[in-house]
FIDO-256367 format. One line per field, with one value per residue (C-alpha): x, y, z; residue in three letters. Coordinates in pm, 1 decimal, padded with zeros to 6 digits. Each point is the difference from the previous one (the first is absolute). Layout:
east (X_...)
north (Y_...)
up (Z_...)
aa (ala_...)
% end
This chain:
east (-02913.0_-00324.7_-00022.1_00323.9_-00147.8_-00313.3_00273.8_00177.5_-00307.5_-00092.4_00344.8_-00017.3_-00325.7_00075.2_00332.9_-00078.2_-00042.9_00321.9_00234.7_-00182.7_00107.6_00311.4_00106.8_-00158.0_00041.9_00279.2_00270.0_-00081.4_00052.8_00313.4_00157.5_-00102.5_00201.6_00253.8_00105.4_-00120.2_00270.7_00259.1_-00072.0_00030.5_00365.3_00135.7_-00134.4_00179.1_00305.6_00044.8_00330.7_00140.9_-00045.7_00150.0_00292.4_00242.7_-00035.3_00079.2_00299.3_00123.9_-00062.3_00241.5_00283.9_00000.6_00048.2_00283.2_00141.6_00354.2_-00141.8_-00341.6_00099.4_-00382.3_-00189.4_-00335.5_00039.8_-00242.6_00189.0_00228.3_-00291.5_-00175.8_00305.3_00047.4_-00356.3_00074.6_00364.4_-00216.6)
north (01460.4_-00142.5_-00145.4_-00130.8_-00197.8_-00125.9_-00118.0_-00160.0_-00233.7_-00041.1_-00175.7_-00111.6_-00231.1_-00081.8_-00213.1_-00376.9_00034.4_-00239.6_00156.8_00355.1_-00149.8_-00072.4_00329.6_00239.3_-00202.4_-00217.9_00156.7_00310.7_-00104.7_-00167.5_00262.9_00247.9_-00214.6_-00031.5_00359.2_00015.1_-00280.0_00169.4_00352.8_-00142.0_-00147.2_00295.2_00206.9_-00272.1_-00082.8_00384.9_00032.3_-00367.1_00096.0_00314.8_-00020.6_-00151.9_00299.0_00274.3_-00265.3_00036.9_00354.5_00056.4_-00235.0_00157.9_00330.9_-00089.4_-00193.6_00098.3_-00111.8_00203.0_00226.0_-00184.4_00131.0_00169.4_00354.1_-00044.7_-00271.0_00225.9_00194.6_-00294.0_-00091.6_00358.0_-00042.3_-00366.3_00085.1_00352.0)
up (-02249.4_00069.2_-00363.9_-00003.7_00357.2_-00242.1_-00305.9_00274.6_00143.6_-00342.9_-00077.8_00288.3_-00034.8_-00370.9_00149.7_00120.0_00412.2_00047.9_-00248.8_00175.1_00367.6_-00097.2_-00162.3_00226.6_00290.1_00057.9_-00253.4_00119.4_00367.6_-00126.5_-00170.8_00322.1_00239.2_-00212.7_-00018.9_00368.8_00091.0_-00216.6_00093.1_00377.9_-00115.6_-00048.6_00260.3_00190.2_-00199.4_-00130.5_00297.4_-00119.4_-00365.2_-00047.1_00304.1_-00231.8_-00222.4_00276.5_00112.8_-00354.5_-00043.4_00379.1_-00090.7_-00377.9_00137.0_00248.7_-00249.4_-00200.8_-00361.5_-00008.4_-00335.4_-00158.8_00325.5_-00077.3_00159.5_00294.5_00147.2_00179.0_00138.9_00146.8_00162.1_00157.7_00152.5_00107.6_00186.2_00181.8)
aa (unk_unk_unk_unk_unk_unk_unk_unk_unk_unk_unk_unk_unk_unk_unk_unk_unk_unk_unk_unk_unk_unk_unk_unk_unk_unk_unk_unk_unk_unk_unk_unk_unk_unk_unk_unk_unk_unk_unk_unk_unk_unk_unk_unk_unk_unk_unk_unk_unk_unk_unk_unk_unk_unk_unk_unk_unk_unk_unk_unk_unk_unk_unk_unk_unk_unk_unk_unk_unk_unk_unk_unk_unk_unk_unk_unk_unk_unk_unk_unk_unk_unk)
% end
């Protein structure tokens, strides 16, 4: 651990300082809010995403045509209509 720390600072003083900031400080910033906005997205968004899906899944299963079902369809539905 602690020499892979020294290989580090030694790569890390061998790279030009601006190339350096920009790698290990704004890219890396970047690329942290990134997945920090996106991650925030779908905590948010997770109901709006995947309703249409349980919508689909309740009007399959009361539907006439639903020989191509998957099997837990009817299942979820039983749990929904308790």
């Amino acid at each position: 651990m602690f020499c892979l720390y020294i290989n580090i600072k030694e790569i890390k003083e061998k790279i030009p300082h601006k190339m350096r900031d920009f790698f290990f400080g704004r890219l890396s910033a970047a690329l942290l809010g990134f997945f920090g906005l996106f991650a925030a997205f779908l905590g948010f968004f997770r109901f709006f995403l995947f309703s249409h899906l349980y919508i689909f899944i309740i009007f399959s299963a009361n539907g006439e045509s639903n020989k191509h079902r998957p099997r837990y369809v009817h299942w979820f539905y039983k749990l929904r209509r308790a």
